[in-house]
C-alpha positions in Angstrom: 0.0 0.0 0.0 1.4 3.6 -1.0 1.5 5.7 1.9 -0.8 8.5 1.8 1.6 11.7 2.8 4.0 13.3 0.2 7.4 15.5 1.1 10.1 16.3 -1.1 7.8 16.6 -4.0 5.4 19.0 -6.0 1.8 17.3 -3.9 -1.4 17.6 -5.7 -5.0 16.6 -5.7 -5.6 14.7 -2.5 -2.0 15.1 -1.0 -2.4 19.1 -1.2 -3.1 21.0 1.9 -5.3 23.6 2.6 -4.2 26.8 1.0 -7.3 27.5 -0.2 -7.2 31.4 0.3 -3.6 31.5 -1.1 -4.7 29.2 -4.6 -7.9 31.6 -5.1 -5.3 34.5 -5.0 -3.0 33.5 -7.6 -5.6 31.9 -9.5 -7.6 35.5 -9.7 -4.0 36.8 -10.6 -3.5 34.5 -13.4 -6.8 35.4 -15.2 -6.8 38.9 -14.6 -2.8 39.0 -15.9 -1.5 40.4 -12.5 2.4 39.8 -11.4 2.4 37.7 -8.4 5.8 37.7 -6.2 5.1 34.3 -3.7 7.7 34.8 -0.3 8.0 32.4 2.4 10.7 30.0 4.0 11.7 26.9 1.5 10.0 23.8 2.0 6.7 25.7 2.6 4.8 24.4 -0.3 5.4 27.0 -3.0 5.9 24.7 -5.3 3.2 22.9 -4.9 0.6 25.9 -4.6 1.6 27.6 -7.5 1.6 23.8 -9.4 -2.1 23.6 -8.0 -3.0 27.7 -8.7 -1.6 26.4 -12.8 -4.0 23.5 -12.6 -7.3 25.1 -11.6 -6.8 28.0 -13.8 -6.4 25.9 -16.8 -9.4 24.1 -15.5 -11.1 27.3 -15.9 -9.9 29.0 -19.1 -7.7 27.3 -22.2 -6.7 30.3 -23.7 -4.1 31.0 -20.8 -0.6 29.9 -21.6 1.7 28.6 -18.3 5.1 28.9 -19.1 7.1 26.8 -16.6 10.3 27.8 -15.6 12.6 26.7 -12.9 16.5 28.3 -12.1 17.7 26.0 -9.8 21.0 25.2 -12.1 20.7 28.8 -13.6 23.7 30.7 -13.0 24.8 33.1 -16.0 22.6 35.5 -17.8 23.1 33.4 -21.0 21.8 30.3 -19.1 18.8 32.2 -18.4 18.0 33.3 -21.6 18.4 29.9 -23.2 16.3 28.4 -20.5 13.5 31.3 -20.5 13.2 31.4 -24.6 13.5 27.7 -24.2 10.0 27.4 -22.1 8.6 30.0 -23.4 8.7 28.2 -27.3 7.9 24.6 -25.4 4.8 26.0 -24.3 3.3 27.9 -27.4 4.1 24.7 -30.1 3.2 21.2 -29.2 4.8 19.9 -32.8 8.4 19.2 -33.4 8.3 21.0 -36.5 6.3 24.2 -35.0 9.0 24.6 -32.6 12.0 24.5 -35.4 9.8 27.2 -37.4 9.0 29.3 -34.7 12.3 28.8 -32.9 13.9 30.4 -36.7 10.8 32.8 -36.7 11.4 34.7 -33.5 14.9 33.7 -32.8 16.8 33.7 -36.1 19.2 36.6 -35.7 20.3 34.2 -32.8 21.3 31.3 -34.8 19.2 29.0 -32.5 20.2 25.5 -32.5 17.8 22.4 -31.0 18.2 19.6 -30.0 15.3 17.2 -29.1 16.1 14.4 -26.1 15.4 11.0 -27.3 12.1 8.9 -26.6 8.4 10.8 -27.1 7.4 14.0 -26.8 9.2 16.8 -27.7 11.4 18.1 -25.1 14.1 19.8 -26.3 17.4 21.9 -25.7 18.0 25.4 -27.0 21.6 27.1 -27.5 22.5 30.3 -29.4 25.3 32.4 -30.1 25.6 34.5 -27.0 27.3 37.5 -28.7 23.9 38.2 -30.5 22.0 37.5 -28.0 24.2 39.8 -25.5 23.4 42.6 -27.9 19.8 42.3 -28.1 18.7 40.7 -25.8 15.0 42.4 -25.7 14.4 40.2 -28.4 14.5 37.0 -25.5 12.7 39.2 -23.2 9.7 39.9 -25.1 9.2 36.7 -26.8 6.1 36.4 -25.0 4.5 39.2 -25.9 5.1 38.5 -28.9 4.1 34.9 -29.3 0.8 36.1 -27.3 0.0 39.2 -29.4 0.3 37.3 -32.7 -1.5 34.1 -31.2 -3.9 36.3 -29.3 -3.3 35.0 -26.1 -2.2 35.4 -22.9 0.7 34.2 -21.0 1.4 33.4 -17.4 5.5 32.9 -17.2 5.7 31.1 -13.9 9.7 30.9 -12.6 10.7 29.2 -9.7 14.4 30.0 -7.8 13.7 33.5 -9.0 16.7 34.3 -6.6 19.6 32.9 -8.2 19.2 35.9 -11.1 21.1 37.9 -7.4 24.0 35.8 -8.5 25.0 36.7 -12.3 27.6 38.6 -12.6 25.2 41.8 -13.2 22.6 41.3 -11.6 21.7 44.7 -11.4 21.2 45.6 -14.8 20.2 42.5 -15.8 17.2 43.4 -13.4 16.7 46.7 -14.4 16.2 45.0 -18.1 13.9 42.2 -17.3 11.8 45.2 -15.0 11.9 47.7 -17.7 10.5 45.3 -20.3 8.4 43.3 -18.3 6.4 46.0 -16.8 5.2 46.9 -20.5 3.8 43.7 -21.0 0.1 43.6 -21.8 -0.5 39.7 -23.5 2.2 38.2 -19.8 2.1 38.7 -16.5 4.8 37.0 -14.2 4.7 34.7 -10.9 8.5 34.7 -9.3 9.2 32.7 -6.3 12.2 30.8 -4.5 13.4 28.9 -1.9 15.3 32.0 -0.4 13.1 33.8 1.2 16.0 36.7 2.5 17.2 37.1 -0.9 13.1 37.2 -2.2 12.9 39.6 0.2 15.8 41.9 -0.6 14.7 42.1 -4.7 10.9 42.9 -4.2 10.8 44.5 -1.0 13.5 46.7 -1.2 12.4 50.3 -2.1 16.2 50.7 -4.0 15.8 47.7 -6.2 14.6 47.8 -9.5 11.3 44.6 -9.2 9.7 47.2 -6.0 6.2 47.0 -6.6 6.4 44.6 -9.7 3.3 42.5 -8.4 1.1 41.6 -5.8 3.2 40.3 -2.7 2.1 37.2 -1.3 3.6 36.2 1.9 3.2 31.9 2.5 1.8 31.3 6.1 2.5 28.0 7.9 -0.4 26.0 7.9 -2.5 25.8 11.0 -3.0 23.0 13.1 -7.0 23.1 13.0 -6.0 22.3 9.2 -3.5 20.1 8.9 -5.9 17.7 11.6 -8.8 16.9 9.7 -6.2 16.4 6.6 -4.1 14.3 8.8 -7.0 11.8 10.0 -8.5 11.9 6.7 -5.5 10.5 4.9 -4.9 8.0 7.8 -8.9 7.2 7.4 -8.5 6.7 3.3 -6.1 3.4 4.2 -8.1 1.9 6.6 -5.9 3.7 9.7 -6.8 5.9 12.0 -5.4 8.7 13.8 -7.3 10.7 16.9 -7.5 14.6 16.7 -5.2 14.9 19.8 -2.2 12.7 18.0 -2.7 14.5 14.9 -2.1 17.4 16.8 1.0 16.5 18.1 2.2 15.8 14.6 1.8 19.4 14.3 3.6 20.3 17.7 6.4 18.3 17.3 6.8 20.1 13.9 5.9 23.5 14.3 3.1 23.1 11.5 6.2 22.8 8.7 4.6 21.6 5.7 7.6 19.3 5.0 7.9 18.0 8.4 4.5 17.4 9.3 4.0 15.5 6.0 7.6 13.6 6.5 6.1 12.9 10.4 3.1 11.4 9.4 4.3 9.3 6.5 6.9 8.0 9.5 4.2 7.6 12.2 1.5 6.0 9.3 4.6 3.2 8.5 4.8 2.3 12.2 0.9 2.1 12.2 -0.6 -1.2 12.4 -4.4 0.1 13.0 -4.6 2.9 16.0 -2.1 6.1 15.5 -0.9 6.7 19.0 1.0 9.5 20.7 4.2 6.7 21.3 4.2 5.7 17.8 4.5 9.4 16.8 7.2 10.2 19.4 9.3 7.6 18.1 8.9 8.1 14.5 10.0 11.9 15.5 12.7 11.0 18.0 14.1 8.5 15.0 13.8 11.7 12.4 16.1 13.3 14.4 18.6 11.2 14.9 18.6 10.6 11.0 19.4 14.0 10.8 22.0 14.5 13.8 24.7 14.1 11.4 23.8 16.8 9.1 22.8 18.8 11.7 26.0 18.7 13.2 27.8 19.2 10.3 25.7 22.6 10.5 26.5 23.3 14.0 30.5 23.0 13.5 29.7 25.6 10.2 29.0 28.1 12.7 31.3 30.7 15.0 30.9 30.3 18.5 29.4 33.8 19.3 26.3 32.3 16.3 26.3 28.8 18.3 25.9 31.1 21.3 23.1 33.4 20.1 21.1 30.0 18.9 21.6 28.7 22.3 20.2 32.3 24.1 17.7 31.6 21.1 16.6 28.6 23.0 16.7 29.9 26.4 13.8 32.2 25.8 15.9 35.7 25.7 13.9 38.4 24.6 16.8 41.4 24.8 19.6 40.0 23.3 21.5 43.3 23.2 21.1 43.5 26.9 24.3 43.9 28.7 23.4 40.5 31.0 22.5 38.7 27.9 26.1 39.4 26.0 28.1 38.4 29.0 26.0 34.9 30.0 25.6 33.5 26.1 29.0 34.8 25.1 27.9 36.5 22.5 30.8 39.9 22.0 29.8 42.6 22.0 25.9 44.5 22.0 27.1 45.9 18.3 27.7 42.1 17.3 24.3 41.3 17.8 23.2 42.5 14.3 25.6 40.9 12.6 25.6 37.4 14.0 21.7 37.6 13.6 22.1 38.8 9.9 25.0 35.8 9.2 21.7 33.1 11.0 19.2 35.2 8.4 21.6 34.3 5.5 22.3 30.8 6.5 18.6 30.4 6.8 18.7 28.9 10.0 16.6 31.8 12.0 14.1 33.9 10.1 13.0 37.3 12.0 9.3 37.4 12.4 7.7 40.5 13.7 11.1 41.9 15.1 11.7 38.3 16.8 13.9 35.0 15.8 12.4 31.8 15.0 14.1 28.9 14.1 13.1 28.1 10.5 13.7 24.0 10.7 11.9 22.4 13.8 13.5 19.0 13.6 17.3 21.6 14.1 15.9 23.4 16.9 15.0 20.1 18.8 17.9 18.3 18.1 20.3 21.7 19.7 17.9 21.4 22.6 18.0 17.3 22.9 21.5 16.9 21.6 23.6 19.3 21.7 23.4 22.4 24.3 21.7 19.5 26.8 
């Protein structure tokens, strides 16, 4: 039998949470051809909501185009614009040969060479000669608009790791370009996300940077509990398991309402399940999660300076003024003017996040294994 609870992965139809509020908000985006910037820690289900937001629009309308577009192993601006002009093409022509036309159509001062993978469909690879393309490049950039204006349709351009485009070695200009074009747009709109949510942060929300006020900011929420517990039991219940509202509660607990975790937990705690979920069996499962991960998290741990592995610890403790002149002399931690920048090297790291002026530990599983493990 295929357990019932997905991590790791894009989760749709019955595995996908909740979210309802979130999905009708970039859905009404999609069709109403609004920019949509998605911010939240990573493995908080971006992927997933944006892959069900794609999904329900197309249920609703076929004359929307989803463009697909993911930067993970994006690292140059020529990367990006093979991989943008690349998805963009995939998505307009189903036919092998409509892509070699249109790719010469709209592309030919690039010299655009493709290569299709073997086996069916047509997935394919896209190269051109980069000294072209570095001298006009608006060609790449409005290819969608273009597509869609001659087509007559519109085009949602979806791209995921939005971030990395902070690592090219302009990034910049290359943003002021992609802004100054994209902002013209009438036939595309855009939905940007990544798994960085202090680098998200510093393109859109900054008032100095060239994407302020692109879109409509969506900040992702955890989950609640009184959510994720009638999911919980319901998956349990759909393979002949069950689960009581308090132990699916403690699922959430132990996690902190993590997407990832609380899924990863109760696909643990569901394997150790014969018929009747208890609060034991889910202890374990989380106790053996940990220790799964002590190595890594040590690894982590020994990464960091003392006076970090210090302010994680007064983290821990409950101190609320970590500036104060007690505080700096019990954890350790330098001096008050080092406060700022050990807390901004935990932001980067993305092992704290700052939540209305306050720390928080973004990985729940790390957090209890420095209090089980390592400060105890």
């Amino acid at each position: 039998m295929e357990a019932p609870f997905v991590f790791g992965r894009i989760a749709s139809a019955e595995n996908f949470t909740d979210r309802d509020e979130e999905s009708a908000r970039l859905v009404r985006n999609f069709s109403s051809s609004v920019n949509t910037i998605l911010i939240s820690p990573r493995r908080w289900g971006k992927s997933s909501l944006v892959e069900h937001a794609v999904r329900s629009t197309r249920r609703m309308s076929k004359e929307i185009r989803f463009s697909q577009i993911d930067l993970n192993n994006v690292r140059t601006e020529e990367q990006f614009y093979e991989y943008y002009a690349a998805a963009i093409l995939r998505s307009s022509f189903s036919k092998a040969r409509e892509l070699i036309d249109s790719a010469g159509r709209f592309l030919g001062r690039f010299v655009p060479n493709i290569s299709f993978s073997p086996g069916p469909g047509t997935d394919f690879r896209l190269s051109m000669d980069w000294k072209e393309v570095a001298k006009y490049p608006d060609d790449i950039i409005n290819l969608p608009e273009k597509i869609g204006t001659e087509r007559g349709r519109k085009f949602v351009v979806c791209i995921d790791e939005f971030q990395n485009i902070s690592g090219f070695e302009k990034p910049l200009d290359f943003q002021k370009k992609l802004r100054a074009h994209w902002q013209r747009h009438t036939m595309v709109s855009y939905c940007l996300y990544g798994s960085k949510r202090h680098m998200m942060m510093e393109v859109f929300a900054s008032p100095s940077m060239p994407f302020y006020k692109f879109g409509d900011i969506v900040f992702l929420e955890k989950i609640r509990a009184e959510d994720w517990i009638p999911f919980l039991r319901k998956r349990f219940s759909a393979t002949g398991k069950k689960i009581g509202a308090e132990e699916a509660r403690l699922i959430t607990e132990l996690t902190d309402c993590h997407p990832y975790y609380v899924q990863q937990l109760a696909r643990q705690s569901w394997f150790r399940t014969e018929s009747i979920c208890t609060g034991e069996i889910i202890q374990m499962a989380f106790d053996d999660l940990v220790m799964q991960m002590s190595m890594l998290f040590q690894n982590l741990t020994d990464s960091l300076s003392n006076t970090q592995v210090n302010y994680l610890n007064a983290m821990l403790s409950g101190v609320q003024q970590f500036s104060s002149q007690d505080t700096v002399i019990q954890y350790g931690l330098g001096t008050p003017g080092n406060i700022i920048r050990i807390r901004s090297a935990l932001v980067s790291r993305e092992i704290i996040d700052m939540v209305e002026g306050k720390p928080q530990f973004l990985d729940p599983l790390f957090k209890a294994w420095l209090s089980r493990n390592y400060f105890n």
